[in-house]
MDAnalysis code that builds the backbone (N, CA, C; Angstrom):
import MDAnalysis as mda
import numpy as np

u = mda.Universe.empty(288, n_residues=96, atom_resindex=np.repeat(np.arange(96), 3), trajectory=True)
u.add_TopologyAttr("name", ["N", "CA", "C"] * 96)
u.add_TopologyAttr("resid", np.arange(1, 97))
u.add_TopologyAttr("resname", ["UNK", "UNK", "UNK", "UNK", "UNK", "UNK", "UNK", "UNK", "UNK", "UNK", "UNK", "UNK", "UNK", "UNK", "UNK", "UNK", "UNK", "UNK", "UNK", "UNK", "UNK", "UNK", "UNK", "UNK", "UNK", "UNK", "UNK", "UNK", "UNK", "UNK", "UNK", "UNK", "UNK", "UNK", "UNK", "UNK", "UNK", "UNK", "UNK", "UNK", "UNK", "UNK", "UNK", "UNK", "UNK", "UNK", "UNK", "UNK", "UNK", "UNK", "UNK", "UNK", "UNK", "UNK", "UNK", "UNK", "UNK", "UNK", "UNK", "UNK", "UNK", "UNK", "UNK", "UNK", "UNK", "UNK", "UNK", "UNK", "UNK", "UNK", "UNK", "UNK", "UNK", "UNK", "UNK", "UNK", "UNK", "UNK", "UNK", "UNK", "UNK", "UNK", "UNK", "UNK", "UNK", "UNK", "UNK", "UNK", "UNK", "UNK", "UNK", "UNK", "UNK", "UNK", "UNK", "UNK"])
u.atoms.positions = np.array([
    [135.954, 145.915, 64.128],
    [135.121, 147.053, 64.413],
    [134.302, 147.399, 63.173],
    [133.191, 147.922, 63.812],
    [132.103, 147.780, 62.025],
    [132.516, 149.871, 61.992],
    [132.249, 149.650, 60.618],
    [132.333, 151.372, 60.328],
    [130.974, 151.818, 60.156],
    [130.498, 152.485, 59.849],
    [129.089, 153.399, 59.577],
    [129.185, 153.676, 58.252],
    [127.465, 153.004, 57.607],
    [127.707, 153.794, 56.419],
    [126.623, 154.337, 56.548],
    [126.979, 155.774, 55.624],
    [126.053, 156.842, 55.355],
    [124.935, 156.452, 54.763],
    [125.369, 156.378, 53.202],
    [124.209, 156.281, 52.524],
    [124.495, 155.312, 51.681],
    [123.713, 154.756, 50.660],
    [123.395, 153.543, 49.966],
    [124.433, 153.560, 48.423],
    [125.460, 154.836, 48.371],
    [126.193, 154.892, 47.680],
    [127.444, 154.652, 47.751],
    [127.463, 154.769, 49.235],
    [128.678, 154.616, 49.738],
    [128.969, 152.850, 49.862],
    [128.331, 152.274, 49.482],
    [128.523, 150.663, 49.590],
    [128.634, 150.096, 48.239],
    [129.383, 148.561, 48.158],
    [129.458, 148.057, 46.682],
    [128.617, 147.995, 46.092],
    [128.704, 147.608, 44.513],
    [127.530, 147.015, 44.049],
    [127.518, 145.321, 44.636],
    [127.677, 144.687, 45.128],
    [127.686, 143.550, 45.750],
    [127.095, 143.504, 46.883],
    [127.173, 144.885, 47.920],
    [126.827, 145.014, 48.756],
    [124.700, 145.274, 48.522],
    [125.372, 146.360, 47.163],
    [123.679, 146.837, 47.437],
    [122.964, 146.107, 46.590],
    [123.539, 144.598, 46.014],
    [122.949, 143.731, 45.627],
    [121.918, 143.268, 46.735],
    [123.550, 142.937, 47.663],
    [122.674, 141.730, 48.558],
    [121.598, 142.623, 49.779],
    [121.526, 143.908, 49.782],
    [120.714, 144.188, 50.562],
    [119.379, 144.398, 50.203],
    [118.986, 144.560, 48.522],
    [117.833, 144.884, 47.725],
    [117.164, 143.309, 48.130],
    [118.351, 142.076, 47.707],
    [118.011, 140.636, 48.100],
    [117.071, 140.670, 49.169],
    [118.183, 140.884, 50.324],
    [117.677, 141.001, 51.938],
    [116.206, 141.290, 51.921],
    [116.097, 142.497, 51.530],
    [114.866, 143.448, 51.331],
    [113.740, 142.310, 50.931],
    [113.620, 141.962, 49.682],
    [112.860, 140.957, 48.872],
    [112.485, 139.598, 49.702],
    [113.568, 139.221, 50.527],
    [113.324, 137.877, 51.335],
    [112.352, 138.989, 52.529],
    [112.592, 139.779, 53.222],
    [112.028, 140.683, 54.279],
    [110.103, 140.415, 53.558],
    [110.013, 140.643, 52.471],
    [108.629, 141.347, 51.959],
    [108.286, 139.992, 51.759],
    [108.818, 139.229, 50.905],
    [108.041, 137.430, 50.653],
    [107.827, 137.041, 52.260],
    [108.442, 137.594, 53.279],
    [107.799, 136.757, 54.993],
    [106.614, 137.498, 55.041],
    [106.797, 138.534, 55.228],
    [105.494, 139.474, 55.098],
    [104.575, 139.176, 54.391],
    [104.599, 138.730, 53.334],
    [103.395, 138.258, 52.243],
    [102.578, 137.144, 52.861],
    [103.731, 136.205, 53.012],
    [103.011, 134.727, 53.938],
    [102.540, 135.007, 54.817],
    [103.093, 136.160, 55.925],
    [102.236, 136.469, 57.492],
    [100.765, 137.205, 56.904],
    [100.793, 137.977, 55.886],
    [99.915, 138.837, 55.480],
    [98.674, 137.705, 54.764],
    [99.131, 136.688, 54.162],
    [97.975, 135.393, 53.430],
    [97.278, 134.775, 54.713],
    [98.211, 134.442, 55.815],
    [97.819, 133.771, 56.674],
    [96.627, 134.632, 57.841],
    [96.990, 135.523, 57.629],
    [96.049, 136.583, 58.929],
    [94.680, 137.265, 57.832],
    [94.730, 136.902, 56.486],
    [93.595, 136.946, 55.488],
    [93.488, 138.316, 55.036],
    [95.025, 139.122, 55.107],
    [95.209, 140.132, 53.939],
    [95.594, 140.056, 52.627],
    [94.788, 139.406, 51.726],
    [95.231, 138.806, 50.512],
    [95.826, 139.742, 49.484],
    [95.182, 141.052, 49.528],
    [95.899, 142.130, 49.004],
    [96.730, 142.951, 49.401],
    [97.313, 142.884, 50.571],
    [98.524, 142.797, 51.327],
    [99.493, 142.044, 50.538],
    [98.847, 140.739, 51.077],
    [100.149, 139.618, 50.296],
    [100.704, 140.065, 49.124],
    [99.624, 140.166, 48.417],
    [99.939, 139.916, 46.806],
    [100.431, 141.011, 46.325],
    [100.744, 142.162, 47.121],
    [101.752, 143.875, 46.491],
    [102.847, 143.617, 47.152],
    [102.947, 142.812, 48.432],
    [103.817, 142.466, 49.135],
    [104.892, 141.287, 48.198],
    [104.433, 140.474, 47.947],
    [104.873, 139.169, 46.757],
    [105.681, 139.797, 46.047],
    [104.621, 140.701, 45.136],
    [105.067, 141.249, 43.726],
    [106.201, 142.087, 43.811],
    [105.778, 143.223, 44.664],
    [107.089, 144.021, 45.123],
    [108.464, 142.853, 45.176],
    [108.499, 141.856, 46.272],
    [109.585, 141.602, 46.557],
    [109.878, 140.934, 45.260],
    [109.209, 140.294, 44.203],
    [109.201, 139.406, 42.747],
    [110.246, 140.779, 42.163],
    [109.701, 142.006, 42.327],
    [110.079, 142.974, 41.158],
    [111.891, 142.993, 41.612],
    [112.012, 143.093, 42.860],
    [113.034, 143.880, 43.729],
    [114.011, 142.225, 43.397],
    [113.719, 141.438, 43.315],
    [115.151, 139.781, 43.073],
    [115.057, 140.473, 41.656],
    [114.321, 140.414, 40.944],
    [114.294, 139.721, 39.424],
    [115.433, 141.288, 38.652],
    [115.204, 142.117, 39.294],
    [115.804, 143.777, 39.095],
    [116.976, 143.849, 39.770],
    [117.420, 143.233, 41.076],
    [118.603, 143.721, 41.744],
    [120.012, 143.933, 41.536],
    [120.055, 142.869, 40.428],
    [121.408, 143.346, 40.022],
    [121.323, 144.791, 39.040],
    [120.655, 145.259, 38.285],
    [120.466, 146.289, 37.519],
    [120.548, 147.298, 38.680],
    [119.539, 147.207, 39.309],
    [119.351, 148.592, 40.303],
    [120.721, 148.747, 41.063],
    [121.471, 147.485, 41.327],
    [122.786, 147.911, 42.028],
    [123.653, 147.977, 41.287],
    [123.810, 148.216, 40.214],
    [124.899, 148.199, 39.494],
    [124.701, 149.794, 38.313],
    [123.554, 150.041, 37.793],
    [123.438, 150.789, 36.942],
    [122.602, 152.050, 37.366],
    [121.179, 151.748, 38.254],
    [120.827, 153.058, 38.883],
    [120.495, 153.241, 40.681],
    [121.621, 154.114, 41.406],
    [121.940, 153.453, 42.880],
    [120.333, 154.728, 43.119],
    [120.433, 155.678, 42.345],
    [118.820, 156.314, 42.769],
    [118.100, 155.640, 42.991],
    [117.632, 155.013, 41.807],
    [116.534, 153.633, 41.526],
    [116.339, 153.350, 43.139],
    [117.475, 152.161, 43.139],
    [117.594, 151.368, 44.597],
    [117.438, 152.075, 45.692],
    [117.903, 153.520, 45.861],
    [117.583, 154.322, 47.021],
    [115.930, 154.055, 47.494],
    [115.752, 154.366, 46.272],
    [113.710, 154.666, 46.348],
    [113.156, 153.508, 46.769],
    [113.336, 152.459, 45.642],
    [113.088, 150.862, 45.950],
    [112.950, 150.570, 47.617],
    [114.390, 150.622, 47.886],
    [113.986, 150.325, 49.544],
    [113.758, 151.276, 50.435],
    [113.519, 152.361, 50.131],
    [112.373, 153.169, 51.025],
    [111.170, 152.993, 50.729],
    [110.438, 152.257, 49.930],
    [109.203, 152.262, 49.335],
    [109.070, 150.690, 50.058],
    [109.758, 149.883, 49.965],
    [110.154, 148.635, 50.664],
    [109.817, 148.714, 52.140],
    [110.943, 149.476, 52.301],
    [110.874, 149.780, 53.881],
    [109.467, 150.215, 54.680],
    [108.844, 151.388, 53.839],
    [107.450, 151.560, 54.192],
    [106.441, 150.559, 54.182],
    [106.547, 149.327, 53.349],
    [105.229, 148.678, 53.805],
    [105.537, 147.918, 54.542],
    [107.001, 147.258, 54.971],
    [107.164, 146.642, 56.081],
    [106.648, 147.189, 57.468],
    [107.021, 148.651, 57.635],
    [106.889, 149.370, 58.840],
    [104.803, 149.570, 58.582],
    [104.086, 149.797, 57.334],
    [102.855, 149.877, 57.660],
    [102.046, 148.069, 58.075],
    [102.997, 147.081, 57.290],
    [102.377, 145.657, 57.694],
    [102.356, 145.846, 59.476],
    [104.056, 146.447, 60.064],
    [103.781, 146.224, 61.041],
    [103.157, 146.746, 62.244],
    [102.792, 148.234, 62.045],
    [101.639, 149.014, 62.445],
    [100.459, 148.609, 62.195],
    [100.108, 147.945, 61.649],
    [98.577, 147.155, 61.487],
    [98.888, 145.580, 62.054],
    [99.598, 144.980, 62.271],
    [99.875, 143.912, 62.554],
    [100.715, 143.684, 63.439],
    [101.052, 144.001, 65.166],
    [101.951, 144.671, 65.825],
    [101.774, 142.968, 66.695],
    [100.846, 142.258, 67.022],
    [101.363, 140.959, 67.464],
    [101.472, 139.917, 66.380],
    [102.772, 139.799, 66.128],
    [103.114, 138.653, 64.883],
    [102.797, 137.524, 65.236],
    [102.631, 136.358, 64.282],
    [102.471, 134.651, 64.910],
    [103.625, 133.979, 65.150],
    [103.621, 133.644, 66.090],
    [104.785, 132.644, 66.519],
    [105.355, 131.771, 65.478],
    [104.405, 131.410, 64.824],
    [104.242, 130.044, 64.183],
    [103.551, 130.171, 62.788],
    [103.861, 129.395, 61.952],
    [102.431, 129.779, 60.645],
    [101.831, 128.560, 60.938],
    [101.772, 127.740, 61.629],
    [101.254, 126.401, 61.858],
    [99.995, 126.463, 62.355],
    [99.133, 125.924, 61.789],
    [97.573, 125.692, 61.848],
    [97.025, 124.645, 62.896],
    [96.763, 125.582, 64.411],
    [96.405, 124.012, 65.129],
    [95.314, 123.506, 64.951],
])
């Protein structure tokens, strides 16, 4: 049975490693869907963000869980604005 967690403190640092991770792989797909549909400056805050969020994650989960709070709400928002501007995704990235 899964339990509920509250908030982002209430989990390990292992945990809120691997979800800052998660996060970072989430924003690098987004970047590629965002290059491919010819939002290049999309991509490239999209990239960087997720570049900042691997290269930082163990710090942010281990030393400031504020930090990480913000991180992936700030995360979370451009996923949810990529996908309000971009609401039919490509099947495929494949170029026929």
């Amino acid at each position: 049975m899964e339990e509920k967690i509250g908030t982002i403190r209430d989990l390990s640092i292992e945990e809120r490693e691997e979800i800052l991770v998660d996060m970072a792989r989430l924003l690098e797909g987004t970047a590629r869907e965002a290059f491919v549909e010819g939002d290049r400056q999309f991509a490239t805050i999209s990239s960087n963000m997720a570049n900042a969020i691997r290269f930082n994650a163990d710090e942010l989960a281990r030393d400031d869980v504020d930090a990480s709070q913000q991180v992936l709400e700030q995360a979370a928002a451009m996923l949810s604005e990529f996908q309000a501007a971009h609401p039919y995704r490509p099947v495929s990235m494949a170029i026929h």
